[in-house]
C-alpha positions as CSV (number, residue, x, y, z in Angstrom):
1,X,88.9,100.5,53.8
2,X,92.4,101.5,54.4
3,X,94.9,99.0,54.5
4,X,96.2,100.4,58.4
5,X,93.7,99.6,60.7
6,X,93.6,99.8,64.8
7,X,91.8,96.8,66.3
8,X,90.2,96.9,70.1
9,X,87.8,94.4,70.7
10,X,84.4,94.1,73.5
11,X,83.0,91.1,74.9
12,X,79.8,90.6,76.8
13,X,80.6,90.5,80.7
14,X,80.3,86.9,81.9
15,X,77.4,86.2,83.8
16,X,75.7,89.7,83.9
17,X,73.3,90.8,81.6
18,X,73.0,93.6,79.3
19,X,76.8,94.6,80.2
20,X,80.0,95.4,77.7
21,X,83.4,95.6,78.5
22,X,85.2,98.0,76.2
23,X,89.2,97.3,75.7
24,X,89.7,101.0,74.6
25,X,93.6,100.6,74.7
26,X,93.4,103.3,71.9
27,X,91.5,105.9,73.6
28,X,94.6,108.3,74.5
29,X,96.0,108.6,71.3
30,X,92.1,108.6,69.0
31,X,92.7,111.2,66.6
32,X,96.7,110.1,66.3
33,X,95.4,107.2,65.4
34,X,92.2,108.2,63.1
35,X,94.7,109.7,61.0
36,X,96.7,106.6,60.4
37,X,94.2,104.3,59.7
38,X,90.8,103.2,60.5
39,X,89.2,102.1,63.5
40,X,87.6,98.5,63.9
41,X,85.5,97.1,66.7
42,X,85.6,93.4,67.1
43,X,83.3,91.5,69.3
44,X,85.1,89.1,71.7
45,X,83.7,85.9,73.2
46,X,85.0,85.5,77.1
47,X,86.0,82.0,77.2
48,X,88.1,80.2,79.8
49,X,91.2,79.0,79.8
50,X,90.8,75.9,77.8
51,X,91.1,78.0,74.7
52,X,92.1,75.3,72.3
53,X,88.7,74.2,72.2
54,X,87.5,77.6,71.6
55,X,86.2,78.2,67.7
56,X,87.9,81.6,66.2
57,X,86.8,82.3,63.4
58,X,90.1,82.6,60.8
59,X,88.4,85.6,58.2
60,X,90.0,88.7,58.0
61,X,89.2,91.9,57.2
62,X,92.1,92.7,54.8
63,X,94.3,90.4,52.9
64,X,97.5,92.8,53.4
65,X,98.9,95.8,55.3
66,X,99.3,96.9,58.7
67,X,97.0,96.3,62.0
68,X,97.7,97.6,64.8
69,X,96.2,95.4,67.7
70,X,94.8,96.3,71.3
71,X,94.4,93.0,73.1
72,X,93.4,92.8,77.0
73,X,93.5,88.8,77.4
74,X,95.5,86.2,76.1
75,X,92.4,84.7,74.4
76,X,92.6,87.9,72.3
77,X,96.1,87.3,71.6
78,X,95.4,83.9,70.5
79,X,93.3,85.1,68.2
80,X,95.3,87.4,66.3
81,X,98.5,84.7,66.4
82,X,95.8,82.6,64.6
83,X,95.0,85.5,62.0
84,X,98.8,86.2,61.4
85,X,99.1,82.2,60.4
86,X,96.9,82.7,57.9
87,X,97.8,86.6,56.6
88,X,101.1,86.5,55.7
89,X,100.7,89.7,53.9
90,X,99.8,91.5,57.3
91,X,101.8,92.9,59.8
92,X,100.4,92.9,62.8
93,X,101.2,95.2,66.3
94,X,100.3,94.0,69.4
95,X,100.1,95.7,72.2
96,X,97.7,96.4,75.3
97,X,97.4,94.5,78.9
98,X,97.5,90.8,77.5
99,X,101.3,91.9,77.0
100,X,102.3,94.6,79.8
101,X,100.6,91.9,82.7
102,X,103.6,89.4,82.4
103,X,101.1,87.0,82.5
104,X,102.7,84.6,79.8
105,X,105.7,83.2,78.5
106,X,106.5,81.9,75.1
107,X,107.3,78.4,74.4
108,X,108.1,78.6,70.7
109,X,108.5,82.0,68.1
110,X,105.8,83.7,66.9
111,X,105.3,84.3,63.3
112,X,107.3,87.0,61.9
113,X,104.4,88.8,61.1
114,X,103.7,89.5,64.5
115,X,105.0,92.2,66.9
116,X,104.7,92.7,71.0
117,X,104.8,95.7,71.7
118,X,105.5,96.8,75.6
119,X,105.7,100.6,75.3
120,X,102.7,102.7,75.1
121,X,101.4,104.2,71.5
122,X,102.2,107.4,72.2
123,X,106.3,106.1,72.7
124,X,105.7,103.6,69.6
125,X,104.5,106.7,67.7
126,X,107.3,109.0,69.3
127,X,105.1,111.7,70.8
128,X,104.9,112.7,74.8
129,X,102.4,110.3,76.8
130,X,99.2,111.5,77.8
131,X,99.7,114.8,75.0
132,X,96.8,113.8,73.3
133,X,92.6,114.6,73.8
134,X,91.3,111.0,75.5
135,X,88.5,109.9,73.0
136,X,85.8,107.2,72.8
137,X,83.2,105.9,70.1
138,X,81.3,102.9,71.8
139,X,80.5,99.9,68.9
140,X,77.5,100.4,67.3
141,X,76.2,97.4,67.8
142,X,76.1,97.5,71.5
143,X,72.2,98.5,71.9
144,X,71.7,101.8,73.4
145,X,69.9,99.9,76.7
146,X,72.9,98.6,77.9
147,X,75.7,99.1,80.5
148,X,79.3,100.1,79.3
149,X,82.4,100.0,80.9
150,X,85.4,101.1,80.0
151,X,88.6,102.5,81.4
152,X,90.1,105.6,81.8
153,X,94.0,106.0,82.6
154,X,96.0,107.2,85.4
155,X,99.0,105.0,85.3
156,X,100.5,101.9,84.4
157,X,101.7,100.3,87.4
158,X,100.7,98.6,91.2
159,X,102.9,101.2,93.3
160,X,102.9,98.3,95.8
161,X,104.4,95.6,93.3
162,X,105.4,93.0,95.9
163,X,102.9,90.8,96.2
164,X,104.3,87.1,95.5
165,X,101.3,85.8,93.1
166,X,101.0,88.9,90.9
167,X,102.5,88.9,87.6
168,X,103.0,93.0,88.4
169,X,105.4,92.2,91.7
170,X,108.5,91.6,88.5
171,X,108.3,94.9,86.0
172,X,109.3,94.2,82.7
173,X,112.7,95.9,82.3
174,X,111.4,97.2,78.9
175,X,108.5,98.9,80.1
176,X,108.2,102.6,80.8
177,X,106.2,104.1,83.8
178,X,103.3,106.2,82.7
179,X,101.0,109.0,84.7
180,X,98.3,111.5,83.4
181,X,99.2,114.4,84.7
182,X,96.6,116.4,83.5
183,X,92.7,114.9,83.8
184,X,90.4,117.0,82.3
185,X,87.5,114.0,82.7
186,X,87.1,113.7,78.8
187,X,84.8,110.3,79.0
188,X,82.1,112.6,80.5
189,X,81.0,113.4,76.4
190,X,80.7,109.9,75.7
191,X,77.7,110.1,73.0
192,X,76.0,106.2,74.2
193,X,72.4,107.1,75.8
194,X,72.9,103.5,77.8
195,X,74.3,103.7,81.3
196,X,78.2,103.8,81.6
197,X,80.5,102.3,84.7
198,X,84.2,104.2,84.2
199,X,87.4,102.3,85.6
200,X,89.9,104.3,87.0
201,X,92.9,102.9,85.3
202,X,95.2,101.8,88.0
203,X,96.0,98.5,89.2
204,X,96.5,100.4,92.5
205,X,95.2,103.2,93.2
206,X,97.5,105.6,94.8
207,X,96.3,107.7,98.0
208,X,96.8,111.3,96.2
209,X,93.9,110.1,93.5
210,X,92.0,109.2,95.6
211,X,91.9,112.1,97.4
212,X,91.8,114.3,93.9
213,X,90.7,112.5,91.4
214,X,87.6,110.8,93.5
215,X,86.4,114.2,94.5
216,X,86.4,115.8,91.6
217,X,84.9,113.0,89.5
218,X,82.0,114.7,87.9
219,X,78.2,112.8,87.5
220,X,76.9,113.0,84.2
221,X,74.4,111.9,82.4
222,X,74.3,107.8,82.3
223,X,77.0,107.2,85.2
224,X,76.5,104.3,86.7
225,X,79.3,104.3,89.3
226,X,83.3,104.2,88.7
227,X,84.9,101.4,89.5
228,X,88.7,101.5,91.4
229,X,91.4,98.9,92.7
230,X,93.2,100.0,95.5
231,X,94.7,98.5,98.5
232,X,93.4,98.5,101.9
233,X,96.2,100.3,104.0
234,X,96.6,103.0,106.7
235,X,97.2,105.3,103.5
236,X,94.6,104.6,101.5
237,X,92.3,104.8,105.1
238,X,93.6,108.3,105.3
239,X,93.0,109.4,101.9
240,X,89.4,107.9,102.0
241,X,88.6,110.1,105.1
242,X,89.6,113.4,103.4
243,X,87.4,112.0,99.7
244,X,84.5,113.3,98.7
245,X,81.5,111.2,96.3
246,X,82.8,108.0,97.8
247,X,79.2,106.7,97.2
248,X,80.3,107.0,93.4
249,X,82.5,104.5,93.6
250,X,82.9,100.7,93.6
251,X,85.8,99.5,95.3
252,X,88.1,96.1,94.3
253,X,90.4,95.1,97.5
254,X,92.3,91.7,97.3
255,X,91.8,90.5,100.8
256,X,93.8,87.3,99.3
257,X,93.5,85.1,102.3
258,X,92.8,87.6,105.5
259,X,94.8,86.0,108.1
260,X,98.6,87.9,109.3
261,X,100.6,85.0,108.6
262,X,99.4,84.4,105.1
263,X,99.5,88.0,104.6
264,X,103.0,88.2,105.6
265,X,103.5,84.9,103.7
266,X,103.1,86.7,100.5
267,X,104.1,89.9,101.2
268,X,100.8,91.4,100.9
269,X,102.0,94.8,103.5
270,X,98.3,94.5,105.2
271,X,97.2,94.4,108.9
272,X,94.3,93.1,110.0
273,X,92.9,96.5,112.3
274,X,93.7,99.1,109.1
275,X,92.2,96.3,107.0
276,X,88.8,95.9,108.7
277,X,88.9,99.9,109.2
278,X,89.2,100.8,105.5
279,X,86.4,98.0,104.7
280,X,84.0,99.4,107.5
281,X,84.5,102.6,106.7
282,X,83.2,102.6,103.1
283,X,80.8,100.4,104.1
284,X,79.4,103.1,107.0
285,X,80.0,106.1,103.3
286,X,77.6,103.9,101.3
287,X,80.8,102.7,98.9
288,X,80.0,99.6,96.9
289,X,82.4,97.0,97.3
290,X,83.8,94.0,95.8
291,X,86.3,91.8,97.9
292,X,88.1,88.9,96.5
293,X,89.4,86.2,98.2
294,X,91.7,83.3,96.8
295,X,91.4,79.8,97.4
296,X,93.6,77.0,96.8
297,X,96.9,77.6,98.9
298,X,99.5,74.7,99.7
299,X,100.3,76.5,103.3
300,X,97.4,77.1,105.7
301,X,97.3,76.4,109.2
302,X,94.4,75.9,111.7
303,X,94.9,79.1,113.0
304,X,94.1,80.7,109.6
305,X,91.6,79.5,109.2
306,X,90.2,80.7,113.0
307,X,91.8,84.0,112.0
308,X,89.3,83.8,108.7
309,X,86.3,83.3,110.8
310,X,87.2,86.0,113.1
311,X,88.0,88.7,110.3
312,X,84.5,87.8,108.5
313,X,82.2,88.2,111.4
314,X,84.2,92.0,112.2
315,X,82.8,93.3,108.7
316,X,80.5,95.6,108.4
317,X,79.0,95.2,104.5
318,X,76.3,96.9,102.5
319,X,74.0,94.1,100.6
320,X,74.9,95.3,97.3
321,X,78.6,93.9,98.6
322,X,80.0,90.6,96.0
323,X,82.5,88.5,97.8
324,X,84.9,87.2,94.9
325,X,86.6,83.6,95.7
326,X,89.0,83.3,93.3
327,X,90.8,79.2,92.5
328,X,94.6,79.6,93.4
329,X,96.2,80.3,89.9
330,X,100.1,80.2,89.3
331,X,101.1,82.6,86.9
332,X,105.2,81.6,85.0
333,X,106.8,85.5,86.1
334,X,105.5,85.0,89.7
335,X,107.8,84.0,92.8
336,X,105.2,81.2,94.1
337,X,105.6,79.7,90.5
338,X,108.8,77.6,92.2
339,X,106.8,77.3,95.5
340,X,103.5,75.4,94.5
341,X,103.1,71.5,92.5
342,X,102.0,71.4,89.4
343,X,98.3,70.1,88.6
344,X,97.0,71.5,85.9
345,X,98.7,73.6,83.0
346,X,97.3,75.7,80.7
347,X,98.9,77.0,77.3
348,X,97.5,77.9,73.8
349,X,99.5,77.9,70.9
350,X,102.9,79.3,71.7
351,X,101.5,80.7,74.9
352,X,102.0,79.3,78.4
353,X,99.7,81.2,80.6
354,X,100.3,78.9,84.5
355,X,98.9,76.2,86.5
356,X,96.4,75.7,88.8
357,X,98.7,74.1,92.1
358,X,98.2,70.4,93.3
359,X,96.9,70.3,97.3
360,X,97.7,67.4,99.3
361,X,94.8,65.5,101.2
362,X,94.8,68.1,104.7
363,X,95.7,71.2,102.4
364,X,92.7,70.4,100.2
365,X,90.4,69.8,103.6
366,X,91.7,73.3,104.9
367,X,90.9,75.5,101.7
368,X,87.0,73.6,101.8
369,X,86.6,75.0,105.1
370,X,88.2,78.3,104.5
371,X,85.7,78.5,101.2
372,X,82.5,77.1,102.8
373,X,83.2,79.6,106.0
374,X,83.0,82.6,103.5
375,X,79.9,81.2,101.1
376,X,78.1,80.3,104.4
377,X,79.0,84.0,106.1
378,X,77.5,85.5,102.4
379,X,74.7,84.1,102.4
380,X,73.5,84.4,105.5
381,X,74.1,88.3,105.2
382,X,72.4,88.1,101.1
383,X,75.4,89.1,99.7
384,X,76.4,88.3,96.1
385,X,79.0,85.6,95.7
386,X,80.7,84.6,92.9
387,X,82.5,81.8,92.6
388,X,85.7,82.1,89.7
């Protein structure tokens, strides 16, 4: 084995069988990085965000040289701080979502054997982003039964970046904007006989790929369905209405907390009419959706909570629909981090990932009803609900 090696790691979806998430942070520079070193696949328990009490395991698979790292979580990046304490020989380079998100600060240095790397690899390895063939080998030890999913990039940013409790409303000032120009649909070739879900790599998805990059997305053999974020505006409405192979497609929208003053309250730039519109409308095209809504908020009114009942029974949803409810967490690079009470922190290591905010006596009654009105609505319609 070569002493340069290029780490991603998979990790069996929680809660769904027979599904892998691939972190393919590698896939647009393969053969760049084939020639440098070799690849490794490392299997990756999901865990929560108690990590101290999660066992890693401290082997490694050289004693020296240089590994590059491509790390989606900060459970992942835990894991390789714990490998560089123990390798001081190896240098290690880490980049991928776990760093671009914002989602962390540092409390104390990290070994000197260890490097965060913002930029893409294409910039780290001074050639032009996106100039490379997009390649994929699944792990061989994921059974050929299974489901796979695994991203494909258009960009690297939310074009919306304002809303107050996403670590994407701040951009790093260090990180440089990124957009395929050219998509030639590569992960079509994918040689895994299992079926395969593709995620349109975007943390928004704007209206123009929608329109292009939806319509054009080819079936092949194994697709499952591709899987998009994207935000539920007048836009994105439009876009939708001039797409083709919508029914391809399974749809993420943050609904956050559907009312107009919590909307407005965290600068979310919805409205209630193109809201219900966009939802209804892939609902009557057959998309598959997913909507998440948060819980947990220090701020809510009666009227929100009327507001919530009202939105709910204007949807129209197809059964395969999951409603997402999601526990109120406060990430450190986010404006609400000075606007909520502390009540639980998390950090691992030299990590400090957030809290989860501290409700008074009426907040906490307000966010019950809020949650029981959606689980009740759900159920009633046989809707999948999952509770985070």
């Amino acid at each position: 084995m070569k002493d340069t090696l290029f780490i991603q790691f998979y990790s069996k979806v929680e809660n769904i069988k027979n599904r892998f998430e691939l972190g393919n942070g590698f896939s647009d520079t393969y053969d760049i990085c084939k020639n440098k070193g070799d690849f490794i696949w490392l299997e990756h328990k999901m865990v929560n965000r108690d990590l101290e009490n999660y066992g890693y395991s401290s082997d490694f698979i050289i004693d020296k040289g240089t590994v590059y790292v491509s790390a989606s979580y900060t459970s992942q990046l835990y894991q390789i701080y714990l490998w560089a304490l123990e390798n001081e020989n190896i240098n290690f380079r880490v980049g991928g979502p776990s760093i671009s998100s914002n989602a962390f600060v540092l409390e104390e240095a990290l070994p000197k054997n260890i490097t965060l790397i913002n930029n893409s690899v294409e910039e780290y390895f001074g050639i032009p982003n996106f100039s490379q063939e997009w390649k994929l080998e699944v792990p061989s030890d994921i059974p050929n039964d299974k489901i796979i999913i695994f991203s494909y990039t258009l960009e690297n940013k939310c074009y919306w970046h304002r809303c107050k409790f996403c670590t994407f409303s701040r951009y790093r000032k260090d990180m440089v904007y990124r957009r395929r120009k050219i998509i030639n649909y590569e992960f079509k070739d994918i040689n895994y006989n299992g079926k395969k879900e593709v995620r349109i790599g975007s943390d928004a998805i704007i209206p123009s790929d929608i329109k292009e990059f939806i319509s054009n997305a080819p079936s092949f053999n194994g697709l499952k369905e591709y899987r998009s974020f994207m935000r539920a505006t007048k836009k994105e409405l439009d876009a939708l209405r001039k797409t083709k192979n919508l029914t391809k497609v399974r749809f993420t929208l943050g609904l956050e907390f559907p009312s107009e003053r919590m909307w407005r309250n965290v600068d979310k730039g919805y409205n209630r009419q193109d809201v219900l519109d966009t939802i209804n409308f892939l609902s009557d095209k057959k998309s598959h959706l997913v909507l998440g809504i948060i819980i947990g908020w220090n701020n809510l009114i009666k009227e929100d909570i009327v507001e919530l009942r009202s939105f709910m029974d204007q949807l129209s949803l197809p059964s395969d629909t999951a409603l997402v409810l999601h526990n109120l967490f406060i990430y450190p690079n986010t404006d609400l981090y000075k606007l909520y009470e502390k009540h639980e922190e998390f950090r691992v290591g030299p990590f400090y990932t957030g809290f989860y905010p501290k409700l008074d006596s009426e907040q906490s009654k307000l966010n019950e009803e809020a949650k029981q009105i959606v689980v009740d609505w759900g159920s009633d319609r046989n809707l999948i609900i999952i509770l985070k």
